[in-house]
VEXTIDREN-538097 format. One record per residue (C-alpha): x, y, z; residue in one letter. Coordinates in steps of 0.25 Angstrom, whole numbers. Layout:
VEXTIDREN-538097
- X,Y,Z,residuo
- X,Y,Z,A
...
This chain:
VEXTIDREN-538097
- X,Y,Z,residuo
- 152,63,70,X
- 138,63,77,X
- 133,71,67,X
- 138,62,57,X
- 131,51,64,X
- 118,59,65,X
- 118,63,49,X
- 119,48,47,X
- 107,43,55,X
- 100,56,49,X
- 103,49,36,X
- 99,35,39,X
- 87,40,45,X
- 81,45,34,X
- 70,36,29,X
- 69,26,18,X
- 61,26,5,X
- 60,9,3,X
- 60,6,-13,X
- 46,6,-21,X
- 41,-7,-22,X
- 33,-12,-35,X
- 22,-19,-27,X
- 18,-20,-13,X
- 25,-25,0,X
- 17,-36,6,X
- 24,-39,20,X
- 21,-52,27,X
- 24,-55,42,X
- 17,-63,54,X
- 9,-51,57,X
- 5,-37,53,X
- 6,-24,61,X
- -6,-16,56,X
- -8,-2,61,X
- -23,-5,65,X
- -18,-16,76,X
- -6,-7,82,X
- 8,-6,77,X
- 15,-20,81,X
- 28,-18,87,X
- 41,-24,80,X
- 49,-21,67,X
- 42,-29,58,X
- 28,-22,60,X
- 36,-8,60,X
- 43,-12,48,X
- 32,-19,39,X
- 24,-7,42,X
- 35,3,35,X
- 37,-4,24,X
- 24,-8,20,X
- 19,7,21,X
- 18,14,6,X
- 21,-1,0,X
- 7,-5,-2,X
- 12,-14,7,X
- 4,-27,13,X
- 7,-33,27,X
- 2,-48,27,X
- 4,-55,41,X
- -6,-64,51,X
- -18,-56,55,X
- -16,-61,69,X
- -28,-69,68,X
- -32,-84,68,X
- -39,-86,57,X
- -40,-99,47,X
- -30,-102,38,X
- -31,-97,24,X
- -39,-85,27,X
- -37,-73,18,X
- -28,-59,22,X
- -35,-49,30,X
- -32,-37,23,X
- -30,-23,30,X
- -25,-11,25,X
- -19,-1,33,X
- -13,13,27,X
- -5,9,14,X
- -4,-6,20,X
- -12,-18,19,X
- -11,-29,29,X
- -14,-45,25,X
- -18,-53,38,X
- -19,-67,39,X
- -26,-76,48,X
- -17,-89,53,X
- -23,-100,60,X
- -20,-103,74,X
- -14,-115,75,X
- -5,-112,61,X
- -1,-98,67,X
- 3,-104,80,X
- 11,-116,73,X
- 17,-105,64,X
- 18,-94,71,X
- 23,-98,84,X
- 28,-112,79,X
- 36,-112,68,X
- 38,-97,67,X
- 43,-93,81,X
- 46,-106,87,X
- 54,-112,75,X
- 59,-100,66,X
- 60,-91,77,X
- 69,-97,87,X
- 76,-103,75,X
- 79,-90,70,X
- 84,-84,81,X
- 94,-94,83,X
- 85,-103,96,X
- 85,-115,88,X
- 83,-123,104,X
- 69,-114,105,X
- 63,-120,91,X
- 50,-126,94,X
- 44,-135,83,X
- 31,-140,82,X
- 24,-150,71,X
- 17,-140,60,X
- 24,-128,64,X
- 31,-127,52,X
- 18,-130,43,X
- 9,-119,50,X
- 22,-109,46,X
- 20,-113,31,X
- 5,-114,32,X
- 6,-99,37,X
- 16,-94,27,X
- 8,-102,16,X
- -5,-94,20,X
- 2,-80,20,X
- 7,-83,7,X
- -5,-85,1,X
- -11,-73,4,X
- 3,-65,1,X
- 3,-73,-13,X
- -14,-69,-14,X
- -10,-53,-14,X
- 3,-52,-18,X
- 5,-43,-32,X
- 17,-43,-41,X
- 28,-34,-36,X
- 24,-35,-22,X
- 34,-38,-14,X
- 32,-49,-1,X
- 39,-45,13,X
- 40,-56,23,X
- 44,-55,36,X
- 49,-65,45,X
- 52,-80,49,X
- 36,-80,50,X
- 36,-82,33,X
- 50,-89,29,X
- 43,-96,19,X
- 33,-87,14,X
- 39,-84,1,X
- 42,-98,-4,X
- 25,-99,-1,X
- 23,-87,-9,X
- 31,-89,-19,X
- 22,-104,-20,X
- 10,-94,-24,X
- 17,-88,-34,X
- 21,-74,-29,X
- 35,-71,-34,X
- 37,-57,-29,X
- 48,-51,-21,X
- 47,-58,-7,X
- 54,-56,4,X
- 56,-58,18,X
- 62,-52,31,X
- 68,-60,42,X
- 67,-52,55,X
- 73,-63,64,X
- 85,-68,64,X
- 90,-79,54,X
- 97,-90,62,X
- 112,-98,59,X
- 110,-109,46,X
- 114,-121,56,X
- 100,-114,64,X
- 91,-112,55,X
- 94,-126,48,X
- 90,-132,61,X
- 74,-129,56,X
- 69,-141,47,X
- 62,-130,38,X
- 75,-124,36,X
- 76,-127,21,X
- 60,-126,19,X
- 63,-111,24,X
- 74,-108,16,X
- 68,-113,5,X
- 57,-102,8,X
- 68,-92,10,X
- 70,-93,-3,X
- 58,-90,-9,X
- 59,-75,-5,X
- 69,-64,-12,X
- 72,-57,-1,X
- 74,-60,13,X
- 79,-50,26,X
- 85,-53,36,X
- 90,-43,49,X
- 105,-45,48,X
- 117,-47,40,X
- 119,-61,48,X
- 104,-64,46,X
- 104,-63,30,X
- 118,-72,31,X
- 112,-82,39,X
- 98,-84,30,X
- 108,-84,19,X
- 116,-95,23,X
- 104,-104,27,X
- 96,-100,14,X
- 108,-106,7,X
- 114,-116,16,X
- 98,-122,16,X
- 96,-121,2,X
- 109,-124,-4,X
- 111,-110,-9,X
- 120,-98,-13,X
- 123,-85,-6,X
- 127,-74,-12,X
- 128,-58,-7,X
- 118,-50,-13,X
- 110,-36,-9,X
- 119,-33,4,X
- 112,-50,8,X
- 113,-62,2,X
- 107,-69,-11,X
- 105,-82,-7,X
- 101,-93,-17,X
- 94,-105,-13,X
- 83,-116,-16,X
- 83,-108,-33,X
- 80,-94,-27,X
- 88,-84,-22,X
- 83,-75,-10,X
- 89,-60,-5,X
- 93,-60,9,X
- 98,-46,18,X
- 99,-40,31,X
- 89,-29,33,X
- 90,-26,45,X
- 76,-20,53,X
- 76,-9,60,X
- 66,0,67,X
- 59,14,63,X
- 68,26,73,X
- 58,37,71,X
- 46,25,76,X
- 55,24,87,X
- 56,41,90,X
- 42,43,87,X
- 37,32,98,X
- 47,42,108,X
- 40,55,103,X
- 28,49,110,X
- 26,49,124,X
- 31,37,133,X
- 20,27,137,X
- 17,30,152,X
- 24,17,156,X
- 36,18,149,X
- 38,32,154,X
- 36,29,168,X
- 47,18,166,X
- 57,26,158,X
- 55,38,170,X
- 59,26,181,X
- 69,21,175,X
- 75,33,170,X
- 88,34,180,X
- 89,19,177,X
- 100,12,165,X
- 87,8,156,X
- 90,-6,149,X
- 78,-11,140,X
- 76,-22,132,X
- 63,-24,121,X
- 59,-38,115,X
- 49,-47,113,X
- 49,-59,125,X
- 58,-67,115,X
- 70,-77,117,X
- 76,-73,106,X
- 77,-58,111,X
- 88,-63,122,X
- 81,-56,133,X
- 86,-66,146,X
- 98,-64,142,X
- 96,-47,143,X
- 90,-51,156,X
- 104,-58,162,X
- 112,-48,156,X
- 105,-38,164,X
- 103,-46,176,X
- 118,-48,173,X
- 120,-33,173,X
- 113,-30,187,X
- 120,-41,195,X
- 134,-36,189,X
- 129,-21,198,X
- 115,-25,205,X
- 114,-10,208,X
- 111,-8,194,X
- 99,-14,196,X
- 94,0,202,X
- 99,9,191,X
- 95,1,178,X
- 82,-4,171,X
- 81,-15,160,X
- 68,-15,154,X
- 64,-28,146,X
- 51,-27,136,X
- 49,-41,131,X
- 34,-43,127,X
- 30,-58,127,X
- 29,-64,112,X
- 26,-78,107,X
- 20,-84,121,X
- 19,-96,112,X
- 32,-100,111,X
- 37,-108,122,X
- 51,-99,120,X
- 44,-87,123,X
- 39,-92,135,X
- 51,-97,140,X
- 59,-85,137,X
- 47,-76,146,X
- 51,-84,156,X
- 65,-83,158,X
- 64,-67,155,X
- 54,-66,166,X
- 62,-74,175,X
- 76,-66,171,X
- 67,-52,176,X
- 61,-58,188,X
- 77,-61,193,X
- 81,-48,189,X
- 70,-40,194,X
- 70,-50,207,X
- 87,-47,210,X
- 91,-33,205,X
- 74,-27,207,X
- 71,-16,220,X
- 56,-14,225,X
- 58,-1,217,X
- 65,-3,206,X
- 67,-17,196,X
- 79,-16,184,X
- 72,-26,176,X
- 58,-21,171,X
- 52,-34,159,X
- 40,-31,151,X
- 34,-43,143,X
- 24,-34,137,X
- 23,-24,127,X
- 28,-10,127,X
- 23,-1,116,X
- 34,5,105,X
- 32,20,111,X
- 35,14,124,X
- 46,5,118,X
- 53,16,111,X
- 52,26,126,X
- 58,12,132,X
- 68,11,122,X
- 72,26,123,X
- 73,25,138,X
- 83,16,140,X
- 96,16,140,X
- 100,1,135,X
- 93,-6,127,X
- 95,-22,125,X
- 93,-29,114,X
- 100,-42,116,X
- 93,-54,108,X
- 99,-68,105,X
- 93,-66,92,X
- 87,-57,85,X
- 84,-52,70,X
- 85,-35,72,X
- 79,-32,85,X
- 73,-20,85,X
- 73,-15,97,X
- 88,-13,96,X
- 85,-1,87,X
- 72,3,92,X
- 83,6,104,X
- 92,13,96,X
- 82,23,90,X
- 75,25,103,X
- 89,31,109,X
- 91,46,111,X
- 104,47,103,X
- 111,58,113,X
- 109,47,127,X
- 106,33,118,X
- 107,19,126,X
- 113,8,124,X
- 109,-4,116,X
- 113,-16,118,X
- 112,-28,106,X
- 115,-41,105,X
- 122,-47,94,X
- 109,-55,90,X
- 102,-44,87,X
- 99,-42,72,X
- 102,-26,76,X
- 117,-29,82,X
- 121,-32,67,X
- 122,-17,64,X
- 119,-11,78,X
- 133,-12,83,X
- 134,-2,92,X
- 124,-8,102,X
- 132,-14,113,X
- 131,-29,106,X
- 129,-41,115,X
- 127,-56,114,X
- 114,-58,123,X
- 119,-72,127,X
- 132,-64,135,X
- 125,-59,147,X
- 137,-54,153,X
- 138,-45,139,X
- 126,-40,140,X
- 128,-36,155,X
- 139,-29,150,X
- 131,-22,140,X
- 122,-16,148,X
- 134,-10,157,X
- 141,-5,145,X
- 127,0,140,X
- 125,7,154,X
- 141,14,152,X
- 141,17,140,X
- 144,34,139,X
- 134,42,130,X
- 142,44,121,X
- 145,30,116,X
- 128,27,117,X
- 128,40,107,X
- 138,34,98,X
- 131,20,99,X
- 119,26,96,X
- 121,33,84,X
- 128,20,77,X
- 114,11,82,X
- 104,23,77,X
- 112,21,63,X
- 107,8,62,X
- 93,12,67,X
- 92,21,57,X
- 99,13,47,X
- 89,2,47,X
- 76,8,50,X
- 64,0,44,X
- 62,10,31,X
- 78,7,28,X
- 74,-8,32,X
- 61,-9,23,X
- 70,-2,11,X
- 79,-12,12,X
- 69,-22,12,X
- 63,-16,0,X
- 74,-14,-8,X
- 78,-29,-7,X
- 64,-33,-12,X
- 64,-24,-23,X
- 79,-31,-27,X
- 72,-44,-25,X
């Protein structure tokens, strides 16, 4: 049946031809990645980027700039798209971006309700912000255009555009998580947010249980009606009616094979050589509590003390570059991930030789792919997380005839359809101690078979199939 397998991947990898829109697509996030400043790293930027190329698209998002309020978009244009940039104050970009966006909806969000931070104004710098994107949005937008927004940084957008009289298609794309109703109910904006919601036509979520719980909320909030509809729900609620669906992300697998074509950067391939006769475990996130990474720490601190002469013969290496040093969360999780590395490097470590190597910088995507490639277990073990990426960035970076292992928490967005990873709840250290033995057992011939049901899903929701879908629901709108 392997050439079964094959012809089916084969088919699933041929690309995809979204439907022709009437106007343009003008996408609107927190910030742009414009070819002039570099390729920025993360599905979003790679995703925007595809589908706004050939669709006249527009990319509006903070120019990265502290500007006074009010100012008019920076326009630049770039190949077939046009990039809007907006100045935000300081003081109302610090209150809304690393206020009331990632110390409110983002721990919320991700289910840390205890890690909330509120601060007086917060909310109102979020509004302020979504109000000034809106007016330039609303100051360009044509008829039959058709309005993309991404993210928890403009749940409210809509309802301010459809204030300045654009009644278009609008539609947003969730790329964290949704969290429980009796979570998200604990936010005294919940029924200002919902209300919100409702204003656009289409929202996306990552997972089937995402698209459940927005609905239930969406409803529960505003006193509502549920109904299946589209492979989603139709949820009606404060006299509209808003689309909701699981479309979940992926990444781009020939991205991933032409970063391998090129030659390894000389770091990487001085590691990848030392470590070669080593078990190779990696793990790649950004220094983030929700990315579980302390917990992947005691499981494999667990995993050494079970045979500490494994600490001679296996290598975990952790990529967590610093983000949001802002946050007080951050900085405390920094803290007890350095401490977590130090004990383990300081009991199982040799003058020669450590099985614990932590980066909080950067590593480029060629590198990162060569990284990805050379290990033999990857683990991806969030306590909350909408996709994760990196997941099947790992998948597509294996050689199908020797693969590795990955191994998923349940959490993951990607664990709803990547069922052949070896599936693990990140709060069970004993588990994922056991995972990474069975991952070091496991006979090729199983990896081979894992492999092929993972690539399936890789290839099943590459970003063209994901943008199709996307596209398709606007023009159903």
């Amino acid at each position: 049946m392997l050439w079964l397998d094959q012809a089916r991947m084969d088919k699933a990898a041929q690309p995809v031809a979204p439907p022709v829109l009437e106007g343009r697509l003008i996408a609107v996030s927190n910030r742009v990645s414009r070819p002039a400043k570099g390729a920025s790293p993360g599905g979003l930027a790679q995703a925007l980027s595809e589908a706004l190329r050939g669709a006249q698209g527009m990319w509006i998002g903070w120019s990265g700039d502290h500007g006074e309020s009010g100012a008019e978009l920076e326009l630049e244009k770039h190949g077939d798209i046009t990039f809007g940039l907006l100045d935000i104050e300081a003081t109302t970009f610090h209150r809304y971006y690393e206020g009331y966006a990632n110390s409110v909806l983002w721990p919320l969000f991700h289910s840390r309700a205890e890690l909330v931070e509120r601060t007086t104004g917060d909310f109102a710098a979020y509004t302020e912000v979504n109000a000034a994107f809106a007016d330039q949005v609303a100051a360009i937008a044509q008829p039959n255009d058709i309005i993309w927004v991404h993210d928890y940084h403009f749940l409210i957008l809509a309802e301010a555009l459809r204030e300045r009289g654009v009644d278009g298609t609008i539609g947003l794309f969730l790329h964290i998580p949704f969290p429980p109703l009796e979570i998200f109910r604990r936010l005294p904006e919940a029924r200002t947010i919902v209300r919100a919601l409702a204003a656009y036509d289409t929202i996306g979520v990552q997972t089937r249980r995402d698209a459940a719980r927005l609905a239930e909320c969406m409803a529960a909030i505003g006193e509502g009606a549920i109904r299946t509809a589209r492979g989603g729900f139709r949820v009606d609620t404060f006299g509209e009616t808003v689309h909701i669906a699981a479309k979940p992300i992926g990444t781009q697998p020939e991205e991933i094979r032409a970063s391998l074509a090129k030659p390894r950067p000389p770091e990487v391939d001085a590691y990848l050589r030392m470590t070669a006769d080593r078990l190779t475990l990696i793990g790649v996130d950004r220094l983030d509590y929700s990315k579980g990474i302390p917990n992947r720490l005691r499981a494999f601190e667990r995993y050494l003390r079970a045979d500490p002469s494994r600490a001679a013969t296996t290598i975990f290496t952790q990529i967590a570059p610093l983000t949001r040093e802002g946050v007080a969360a951050y900085g405390a999780v920094r803290q007890e991930v350095e401490r977590l590395a130090g004990r383990i490097i300081g009991q199982f470590g040799g003058f020669a030789a450590s099985p614990l190597s932590l980066l909080t910088r950067p590593v480029d995507r060629v590198g990162v792919a060569h990284l990805l490639a050379g290990s033999d277990v990857a683990m991806v073990t969030p306590l909350a997380d909408g996709m994760n990426l990196v997941a099947k960035e790992y998948v597509a970076a294996q050689d199908p005839n020797d693969p590795g292992v990955l191994i998923l928490s349940r959490y993951a967005g990607a664990a709803e359809d990547m069922t052949d990873a070896l599936i693990v709840d990140p709060a069970d250290i004993e588990g994922m101690a056991r995972a990474i033995e069975a991952a070091r057992l496991m006979p090729k011939g199983e990896r081979r078979e894992r492999y092929r049901s993972l690539m399936g899903v890789v290839e099943r929701t590459r970003i063209d199939r994901w943008i199709d879908a996307c596209m398709k629901d606007f023009v159903a709108a």
